[in-house]
DOVEX-257092 format. One record per residue: residue in one letter; x, y, z of N, C-alpha, C in turn. Coordinates in Angstrom, 1 decimal. Each point is the difference from the previous one (the first is absolute). Last residue first. Layout:
! DOVEX-257092
<pt "A"; <X; Y; Z>; <X; Y; Z>; <X; Y; Z>> ...
//
This chain:
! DOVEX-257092
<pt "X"; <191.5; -5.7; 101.9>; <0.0; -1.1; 0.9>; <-1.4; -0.8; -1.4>> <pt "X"; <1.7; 4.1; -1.1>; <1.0; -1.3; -0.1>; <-0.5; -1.0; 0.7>> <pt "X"; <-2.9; 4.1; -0.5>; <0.0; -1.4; -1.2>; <1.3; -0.4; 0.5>> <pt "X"; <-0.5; 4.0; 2.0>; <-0.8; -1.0; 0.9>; <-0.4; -0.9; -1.1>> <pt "X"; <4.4; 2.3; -0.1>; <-1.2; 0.2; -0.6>; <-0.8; -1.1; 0.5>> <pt "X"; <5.4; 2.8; 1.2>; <-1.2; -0.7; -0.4>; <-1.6; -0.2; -0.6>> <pt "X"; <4.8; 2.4; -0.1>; <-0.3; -0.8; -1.1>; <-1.0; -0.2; 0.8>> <pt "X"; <2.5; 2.1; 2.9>; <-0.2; 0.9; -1.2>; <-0.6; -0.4; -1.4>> <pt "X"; <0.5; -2.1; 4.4>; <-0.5; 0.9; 0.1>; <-0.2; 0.5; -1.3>> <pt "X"; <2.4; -3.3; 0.3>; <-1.2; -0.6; -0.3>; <-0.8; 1.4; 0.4>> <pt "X"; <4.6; 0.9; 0.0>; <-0.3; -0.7; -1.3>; <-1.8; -0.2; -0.5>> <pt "X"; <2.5; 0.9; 4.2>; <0.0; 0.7; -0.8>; <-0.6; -0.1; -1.2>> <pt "X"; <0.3; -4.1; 2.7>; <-0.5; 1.2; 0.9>; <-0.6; 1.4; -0.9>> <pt "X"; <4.0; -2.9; -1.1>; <-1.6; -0.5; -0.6>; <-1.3; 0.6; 0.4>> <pt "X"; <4.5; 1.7; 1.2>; <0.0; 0.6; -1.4>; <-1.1; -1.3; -0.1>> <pt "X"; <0.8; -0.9; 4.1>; <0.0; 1.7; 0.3>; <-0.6; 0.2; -1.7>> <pt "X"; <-0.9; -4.8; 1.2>; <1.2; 1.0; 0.1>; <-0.3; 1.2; -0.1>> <pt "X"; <-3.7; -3.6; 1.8>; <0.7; 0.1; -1.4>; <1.4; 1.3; 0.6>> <pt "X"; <-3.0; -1.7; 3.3>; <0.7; -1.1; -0.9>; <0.8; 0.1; -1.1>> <pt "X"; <-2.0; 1.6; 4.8>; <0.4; 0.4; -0.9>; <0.6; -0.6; -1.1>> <pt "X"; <-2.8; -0.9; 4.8>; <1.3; -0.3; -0.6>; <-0.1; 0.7; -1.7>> <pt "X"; <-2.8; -0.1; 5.2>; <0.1; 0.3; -1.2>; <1.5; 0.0; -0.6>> <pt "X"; <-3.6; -1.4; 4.8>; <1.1; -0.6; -1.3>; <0.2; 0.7; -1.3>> <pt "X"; <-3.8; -0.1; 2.9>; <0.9; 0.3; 1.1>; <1.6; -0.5; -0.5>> <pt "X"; <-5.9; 1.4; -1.9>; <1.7; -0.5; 0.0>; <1.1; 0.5; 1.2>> <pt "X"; <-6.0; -0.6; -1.5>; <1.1; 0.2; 1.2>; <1.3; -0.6; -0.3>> <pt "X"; <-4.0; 0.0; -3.8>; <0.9; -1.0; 0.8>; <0.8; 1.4; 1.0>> <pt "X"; <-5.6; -0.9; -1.3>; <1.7; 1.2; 0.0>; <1.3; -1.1; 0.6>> <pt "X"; <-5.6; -0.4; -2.3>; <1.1; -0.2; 0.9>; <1.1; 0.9; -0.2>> <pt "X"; <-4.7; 1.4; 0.4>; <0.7; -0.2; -0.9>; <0.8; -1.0; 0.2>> <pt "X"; <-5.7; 1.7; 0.7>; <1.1; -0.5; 0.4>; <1.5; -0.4; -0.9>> <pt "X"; <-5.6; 2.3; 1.9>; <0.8; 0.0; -1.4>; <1.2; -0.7; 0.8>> <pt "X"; <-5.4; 1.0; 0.5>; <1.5; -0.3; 1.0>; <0.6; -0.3; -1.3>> <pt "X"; <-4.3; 3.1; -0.9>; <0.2; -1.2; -0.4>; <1.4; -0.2; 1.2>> <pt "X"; <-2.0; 3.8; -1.6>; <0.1; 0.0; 2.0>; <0.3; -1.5; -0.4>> <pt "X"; <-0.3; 2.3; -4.2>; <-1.0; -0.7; 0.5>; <0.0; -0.1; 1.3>> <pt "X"; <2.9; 3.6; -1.2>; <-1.4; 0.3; -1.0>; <-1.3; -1.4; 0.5>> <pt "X"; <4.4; 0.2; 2.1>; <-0.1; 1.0; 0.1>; <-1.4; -0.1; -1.1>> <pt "X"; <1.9; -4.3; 2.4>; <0.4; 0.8; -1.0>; <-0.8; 1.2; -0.2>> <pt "X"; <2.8; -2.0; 4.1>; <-2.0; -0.5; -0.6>; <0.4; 1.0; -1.1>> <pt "X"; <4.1; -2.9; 2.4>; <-0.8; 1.3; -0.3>; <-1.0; -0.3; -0.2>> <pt "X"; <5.2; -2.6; 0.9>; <-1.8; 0.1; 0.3>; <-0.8; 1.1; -0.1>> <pt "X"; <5.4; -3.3; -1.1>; <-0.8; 1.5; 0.6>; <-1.1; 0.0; -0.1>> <pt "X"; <3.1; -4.0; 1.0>; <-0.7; 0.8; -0.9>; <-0.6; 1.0; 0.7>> <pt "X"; <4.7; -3.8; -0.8>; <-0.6; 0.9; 1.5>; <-1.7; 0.9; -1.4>> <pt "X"; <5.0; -3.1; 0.2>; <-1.5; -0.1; -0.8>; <-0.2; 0.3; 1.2>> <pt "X"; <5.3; 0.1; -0.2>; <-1.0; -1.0; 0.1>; <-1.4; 1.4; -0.7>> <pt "X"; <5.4; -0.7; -1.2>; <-0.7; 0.5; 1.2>; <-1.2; -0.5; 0.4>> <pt "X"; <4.7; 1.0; -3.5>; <-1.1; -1.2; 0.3>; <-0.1; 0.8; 1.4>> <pt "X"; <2.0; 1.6; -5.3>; <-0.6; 0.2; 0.9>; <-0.8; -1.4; 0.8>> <pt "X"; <3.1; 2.5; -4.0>; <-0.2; -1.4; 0.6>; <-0.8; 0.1; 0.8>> <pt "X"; <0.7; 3.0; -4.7>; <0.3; -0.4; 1.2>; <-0.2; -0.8; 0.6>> <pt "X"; <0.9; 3.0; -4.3>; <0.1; -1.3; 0.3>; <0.3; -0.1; 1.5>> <pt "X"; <-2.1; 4.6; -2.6>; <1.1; -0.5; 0.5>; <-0.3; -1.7; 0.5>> <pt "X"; <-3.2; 3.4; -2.6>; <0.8; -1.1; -0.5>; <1.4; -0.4; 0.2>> <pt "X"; <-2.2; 4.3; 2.3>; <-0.6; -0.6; -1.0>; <1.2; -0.9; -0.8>> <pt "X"; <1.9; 1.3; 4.1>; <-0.7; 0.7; -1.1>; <-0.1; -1.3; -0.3>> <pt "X"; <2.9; 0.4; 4.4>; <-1.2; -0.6; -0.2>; <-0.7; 1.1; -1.0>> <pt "X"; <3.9; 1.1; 3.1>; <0.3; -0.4; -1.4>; <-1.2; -0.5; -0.8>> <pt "X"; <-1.0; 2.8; 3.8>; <1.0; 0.4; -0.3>; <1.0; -0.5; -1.6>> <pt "X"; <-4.5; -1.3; 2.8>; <-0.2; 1.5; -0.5>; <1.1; 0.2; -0.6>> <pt "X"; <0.6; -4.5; 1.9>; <-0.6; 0.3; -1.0>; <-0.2; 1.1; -0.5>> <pt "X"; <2.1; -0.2; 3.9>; <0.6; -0.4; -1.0>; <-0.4; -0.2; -1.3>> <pt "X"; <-2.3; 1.2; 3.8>; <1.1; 1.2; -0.5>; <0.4; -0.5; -1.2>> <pt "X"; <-2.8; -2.9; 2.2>; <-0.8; 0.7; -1.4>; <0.9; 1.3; 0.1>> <pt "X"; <1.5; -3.6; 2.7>; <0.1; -0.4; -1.4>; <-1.3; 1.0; -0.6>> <pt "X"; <0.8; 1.2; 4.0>; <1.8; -0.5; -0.6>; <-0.3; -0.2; -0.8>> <pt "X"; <-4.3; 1.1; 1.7>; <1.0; 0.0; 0.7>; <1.5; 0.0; -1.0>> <pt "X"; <-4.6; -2.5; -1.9>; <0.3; 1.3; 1.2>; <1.3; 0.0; 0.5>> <pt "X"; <-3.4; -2.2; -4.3>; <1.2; 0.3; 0.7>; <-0.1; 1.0; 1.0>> <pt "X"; <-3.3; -2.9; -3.2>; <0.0; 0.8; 1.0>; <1.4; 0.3; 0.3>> <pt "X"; <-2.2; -1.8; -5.0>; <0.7; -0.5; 1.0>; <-0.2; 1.3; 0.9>> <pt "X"; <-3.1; -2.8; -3.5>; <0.6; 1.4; 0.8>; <0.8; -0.3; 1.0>> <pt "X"; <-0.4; -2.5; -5.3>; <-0.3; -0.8; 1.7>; <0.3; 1.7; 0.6>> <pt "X"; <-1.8; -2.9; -5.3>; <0.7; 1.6; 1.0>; <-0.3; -0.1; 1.4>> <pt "X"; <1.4; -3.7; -4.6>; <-1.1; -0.2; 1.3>; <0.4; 1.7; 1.3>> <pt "X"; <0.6; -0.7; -5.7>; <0.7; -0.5; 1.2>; <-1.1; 0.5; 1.1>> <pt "X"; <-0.5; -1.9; -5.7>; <0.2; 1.0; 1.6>; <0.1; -0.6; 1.0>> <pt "X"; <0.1; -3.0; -4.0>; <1.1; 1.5; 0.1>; <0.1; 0.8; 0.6>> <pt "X"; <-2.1; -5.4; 0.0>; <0.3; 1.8; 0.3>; <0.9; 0.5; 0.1>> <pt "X"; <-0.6; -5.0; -1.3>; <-1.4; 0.6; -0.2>; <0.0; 1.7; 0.2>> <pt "X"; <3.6; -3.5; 1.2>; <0.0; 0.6; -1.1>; <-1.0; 0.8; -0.5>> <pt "X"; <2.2; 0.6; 5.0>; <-0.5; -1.0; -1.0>; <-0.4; 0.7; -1.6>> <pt "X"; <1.9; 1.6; 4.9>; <0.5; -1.0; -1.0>; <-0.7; -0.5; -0.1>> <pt "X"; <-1.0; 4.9; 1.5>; <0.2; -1.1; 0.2>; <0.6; -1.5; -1.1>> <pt "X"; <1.5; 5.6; 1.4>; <-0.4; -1.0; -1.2>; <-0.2; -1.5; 1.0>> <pt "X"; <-0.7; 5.1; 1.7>; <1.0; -1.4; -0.1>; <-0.5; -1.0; -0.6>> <pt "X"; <-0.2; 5.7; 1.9>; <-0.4; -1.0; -0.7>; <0.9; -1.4; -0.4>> <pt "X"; <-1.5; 4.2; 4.1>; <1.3; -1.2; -1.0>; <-1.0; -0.9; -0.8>> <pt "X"; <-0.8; 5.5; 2.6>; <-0.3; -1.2; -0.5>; <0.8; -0.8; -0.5>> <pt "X"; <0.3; 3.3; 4.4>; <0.5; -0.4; -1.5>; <-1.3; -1.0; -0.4>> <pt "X"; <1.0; 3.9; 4.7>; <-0.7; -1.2; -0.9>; <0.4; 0.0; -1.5>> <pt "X"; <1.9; 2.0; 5.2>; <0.2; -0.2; -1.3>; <-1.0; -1.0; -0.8>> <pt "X"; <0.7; 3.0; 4.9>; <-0.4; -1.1; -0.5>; <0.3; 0.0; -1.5>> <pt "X"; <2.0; 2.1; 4.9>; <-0.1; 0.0; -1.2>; <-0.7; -1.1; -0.6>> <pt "X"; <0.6; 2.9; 4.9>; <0.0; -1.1; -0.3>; <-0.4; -0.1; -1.8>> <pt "X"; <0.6; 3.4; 4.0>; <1.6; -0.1; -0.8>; <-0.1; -1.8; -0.7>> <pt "X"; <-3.9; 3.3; 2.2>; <0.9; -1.0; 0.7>; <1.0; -0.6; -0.5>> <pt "X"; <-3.1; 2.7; -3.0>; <0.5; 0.4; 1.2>; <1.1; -0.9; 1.0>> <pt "X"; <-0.3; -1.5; -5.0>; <-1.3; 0.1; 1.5>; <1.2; 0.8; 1.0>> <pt "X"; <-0.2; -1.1; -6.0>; <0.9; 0.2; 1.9>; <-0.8; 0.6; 0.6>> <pt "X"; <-0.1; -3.2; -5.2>; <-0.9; 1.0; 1.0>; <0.8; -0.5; 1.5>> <pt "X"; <0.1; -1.4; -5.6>; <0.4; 0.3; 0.7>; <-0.3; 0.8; 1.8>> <pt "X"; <0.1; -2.7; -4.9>; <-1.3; 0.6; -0.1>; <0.5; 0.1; 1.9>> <pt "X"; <3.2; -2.0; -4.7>; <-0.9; 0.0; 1.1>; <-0.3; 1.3; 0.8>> <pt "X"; <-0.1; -1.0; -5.2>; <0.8; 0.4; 1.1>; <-0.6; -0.2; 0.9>> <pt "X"; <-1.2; -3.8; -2.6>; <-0.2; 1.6; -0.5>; <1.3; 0.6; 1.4>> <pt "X"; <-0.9; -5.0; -1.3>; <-0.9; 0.9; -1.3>; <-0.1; 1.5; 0.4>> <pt "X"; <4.3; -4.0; 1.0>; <-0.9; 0.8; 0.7>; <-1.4; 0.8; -0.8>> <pt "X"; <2.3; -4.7; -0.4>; <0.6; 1.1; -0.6>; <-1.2; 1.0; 0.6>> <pt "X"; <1.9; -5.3; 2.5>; <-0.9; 0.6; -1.4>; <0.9; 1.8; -0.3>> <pt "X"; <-0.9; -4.4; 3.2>; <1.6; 0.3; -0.4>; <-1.2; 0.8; -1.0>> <pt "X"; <-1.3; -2.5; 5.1>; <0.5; 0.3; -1.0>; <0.9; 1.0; -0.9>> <pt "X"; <-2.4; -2.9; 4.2>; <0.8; 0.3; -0.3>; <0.2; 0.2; -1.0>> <pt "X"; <-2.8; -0.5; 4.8>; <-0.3; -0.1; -1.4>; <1.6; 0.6; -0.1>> <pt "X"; <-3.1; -2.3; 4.2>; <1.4; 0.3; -0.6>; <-0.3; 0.1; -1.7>> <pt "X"; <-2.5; -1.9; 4.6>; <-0.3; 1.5; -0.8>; <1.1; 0.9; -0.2>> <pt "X"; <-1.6; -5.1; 2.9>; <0.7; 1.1; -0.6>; <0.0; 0.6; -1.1>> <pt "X"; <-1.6; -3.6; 4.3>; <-0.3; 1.0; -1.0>; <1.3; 0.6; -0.7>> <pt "X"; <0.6; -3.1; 3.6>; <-1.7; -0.6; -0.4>; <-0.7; 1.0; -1.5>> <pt "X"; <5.5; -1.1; 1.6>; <-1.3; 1.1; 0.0>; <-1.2; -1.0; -0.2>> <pt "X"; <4.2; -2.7; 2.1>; <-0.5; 0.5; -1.3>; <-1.2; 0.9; 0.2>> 
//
């Protein structure tokens, strides 16, 4: 048995197009936001997670992956690090690193949530 592990897994609706960038070296990154309803009764909002993609799965995202497409995603918690630019203050995010992307909704829901969404459904 691991002594550690650093596995996340979730299902949500994307909040914007994803946000795309190619590196000389033929290597691709993709960032999303997902939002995801947690269960309970007390909240309406959803909990916003960044997701990282590279390689295979941020082609695939650039390609079908719009604002308020239904998707799955598991990978692990990793964080980025900076000093913030006005206070020099260390600043910090999490990022989930995905190594799993699954598509959930259908081509015409896909379609659909594109064309209808509104950051009030969730």
């Amino acid at each position: 048995m691991p002594t550690s592990l650093n596995s996340v897994v979730l299902a949500g609706r994307v909040g914007g197009d994803p946000d795309v960038k190619y590196f000389e070296s033929g290597n691709v990154v993709c960032n999303l936001t997902l939002a995801v309803r947690r269960r309970s009764r007390n909240s309406d909002q959803p909990d916003w997670f960044n997701l990282e993609l590279w390689g295979r799965n941020a082609e695939i995202a650039a390609n079908y992956v719009r604002k308020g497409s239904l998707i799955g995603v598991s990978g692990s918690i990793k964080f980025d690090y900076w000093q913030d630019r006005s206070t020099s203050a260390p600043r910090s995010k999490p990022v989930i690193r995905v190594d799993r992307l699954d598509l959930l909704g259908s081509r015409r829901d896909n379609e659909a949530s594109m064309n209808s969404y509104d950051d009030d459904e969730f």
